[in-house]
C-alpha angles and dihedrals in degrees: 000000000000113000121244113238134178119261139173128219109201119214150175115275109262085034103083097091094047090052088050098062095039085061100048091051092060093042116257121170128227093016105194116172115209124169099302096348147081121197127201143136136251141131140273098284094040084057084054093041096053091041090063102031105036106098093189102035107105088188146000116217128187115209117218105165147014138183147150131272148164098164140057080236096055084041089055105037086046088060098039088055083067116092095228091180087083088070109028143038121227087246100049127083139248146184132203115216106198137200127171138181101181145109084218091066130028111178128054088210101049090054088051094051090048092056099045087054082058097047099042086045095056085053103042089047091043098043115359098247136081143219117231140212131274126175105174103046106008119178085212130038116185126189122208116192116195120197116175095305098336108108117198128194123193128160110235097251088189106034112195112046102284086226074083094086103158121243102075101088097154124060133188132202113304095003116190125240115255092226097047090045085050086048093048090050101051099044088051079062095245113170110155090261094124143008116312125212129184098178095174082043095159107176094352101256089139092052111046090049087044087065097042083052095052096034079049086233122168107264089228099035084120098044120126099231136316115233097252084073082076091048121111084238097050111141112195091183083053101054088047103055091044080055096045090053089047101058092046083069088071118125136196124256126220115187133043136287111204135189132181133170129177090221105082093201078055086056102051095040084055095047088052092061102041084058084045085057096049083234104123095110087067108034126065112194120193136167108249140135112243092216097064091044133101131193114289107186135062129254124355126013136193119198119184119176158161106230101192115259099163118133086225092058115089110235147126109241105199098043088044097059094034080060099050100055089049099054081042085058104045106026104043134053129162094030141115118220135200136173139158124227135166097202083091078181089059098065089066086069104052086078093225136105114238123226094208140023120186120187102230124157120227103214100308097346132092107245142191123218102199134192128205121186122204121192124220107251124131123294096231084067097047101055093053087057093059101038 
């Protein structure tokens, strides 16, 4: 039998609960959620198993030592304490990614240099050779956390951001995060169970993660590789077998995902990476302007999107919104709408009262993600409510 170990899955901030969640339904042991971050056990092939499946997870660590410092000699003499040869040979390569939140340290830099010159000394004094650095394309990423004086050391069991999932090879202006986009939907409670609309779809994030969600397909089943497949321990028959029973765990989707953008390059960058996804059978993409459209589908509709609010778009943001709320009003009964925007001024100008407001940040910006729900009624009626 595998051994259980500790591992942490890192996260945006409002996503902890989300990624909670996500963890216990795949059946992680010892869930604990900390400030981006959960952490839980499990074994090798429930670390494979979360790197493929989590949708708001941005990176999987394994912690394998910890110990206290207030000095580079501690530092080095902590690190030094490790035997690194369990995890690399004298001729691979390997990176350090640093944080730290202490007076005893100020640079980030300077910790991880101090820690390479650890690490290359055990192996040049052990076996005359060295392994080197390699920041683009490392066998071995290691992760030290310093706290005040509490090192902690963990290896990157995902490398790249796993909001690199893979399938998303063109991008447009603003594009949003997939693992912000996964987050979003699942905290707007999306769960395949109606009709989807993205109507501002720019290059189809929302929509490509809409339909893994609903297909109930791994977030990181088209990624090119995770950095464990570069471990000593690494167990190809293993991985396999974790994908094959995922995908198992398919299910079938009975309604529509629909995208449309006014931008035609949008829509045939968006196009691309839904075919990048293998996710055609389930999205439909077409040039449109939201603001002339009207709902297409029966029954209930959820709509999740990314209006622009970025300074280098040209529009004009009152009207915009203005217009939005308008198009949501008329257009559109019976449906649920989300959308995230960082312009927190602009929301006065939408008209209606949101149901529902989450602080969430959009790479560096504080964000809203905001709900309006519109009821079904008759359209005659609702155009004299609004005139």
């Amino acid at each position: 039998m595998e051994e259980n170990f500790k591992m942490i899955a890192k996260c945006f901030f409002g996503f902890e609960e989300i990624l909670e969640k996500e963890l216990r339904t795949l059946g992680a042991q010892d869930v604990e959620k900390g400030v981006r971050m959960v952490s839980f056990k499990g074994d090798k092939g429930f670390m494979y198993k979360a790197n493929l499946s989590l949708r708001t997870a941005l990176k999987i660590l394994k912690p394998i030592y910890s110990f206290r410092a207030n000095n580079e000699q501690a530092l080095y003499k902590g690190i030094l304490g490790l035997n690194w040869s369990k995890y690399l040979n004298a001729n691979q390569t390997f990176v350090i990614d640093t944080t730290v939140h202490s007076t005893y340290f100020n640079h980030s830099e300077f910790v991880s240099q101090k820690c390479k010159d650890a690490i290359v000394d055990q192996f040049r004094e052990r076996t005359g050779q060295r392994p080197s650095i390699d920041k683009q394309y490392p066998d071995l990423r290691i992760n030290i956390h310093i706290d005040k004086d509490q090192v902690s050391v963990a290896l990157d069991t995902s490398g790249v951001s796993l909001h690199q999932r893979g399938y998303r090879t063109a991008t447009n202006i603003a594009p949003i995060n997939e693992v912000l986009a996964a987050g979003i939907l699942l905290l707007s409670g999306w769960d395949g169970q109606s009709h989807f609309l993205d109507p501002m779809c720019g290059s189809g994030t929302f929509l490509a993660e809409a339909a893994m969600i609903a297909c109930n397909i791994p977030a990181n089943i088209n990624r090119k590789e995770f950095a464990f497949e570069k471990w000593k321990d690494w167990d190809n028959d293993l991985f396999d077998k974790i994908i094959d029973s995922l995908m198992k765990k398919t299910r079938e989707f009975h309604y529509t995902i629909k995208g449309f953008d006014k931008a035609p390059s949008a829509v045939s960058k968006a196009k691309d990476n839904i075919r990048n996804a293998n996710l055609e059978d389930y999205v439909t993409i077409r040039e449109d302007n939201f603001f002339d459209s009207e709902k297409e589908t029966e029954g209930k509709l959820h709509i999740v999107f990314n209006p622009p609010y970025d300074e280098r778009l040209d529009i004009h943001m009152e009207r915009f919104y203005a217009n939005i709320g308008d198009t949501l009003k008329k257009n559109y009964p019976g449906t649920d709408a989300w959308f995230i925007t960082a312009n927190l001024e602009a929301l006065k100008f939408v008209g209606l009262k949101p149901s529902r407001k989450i602080k969430l940040f959009n790479a560096s910006l504080e964000a809203r993600l905001v709900k309006y729900e519109m009821y079904e009624g008759s359209k005659r009626t609702k155009f004299q409510v609004s005139e």
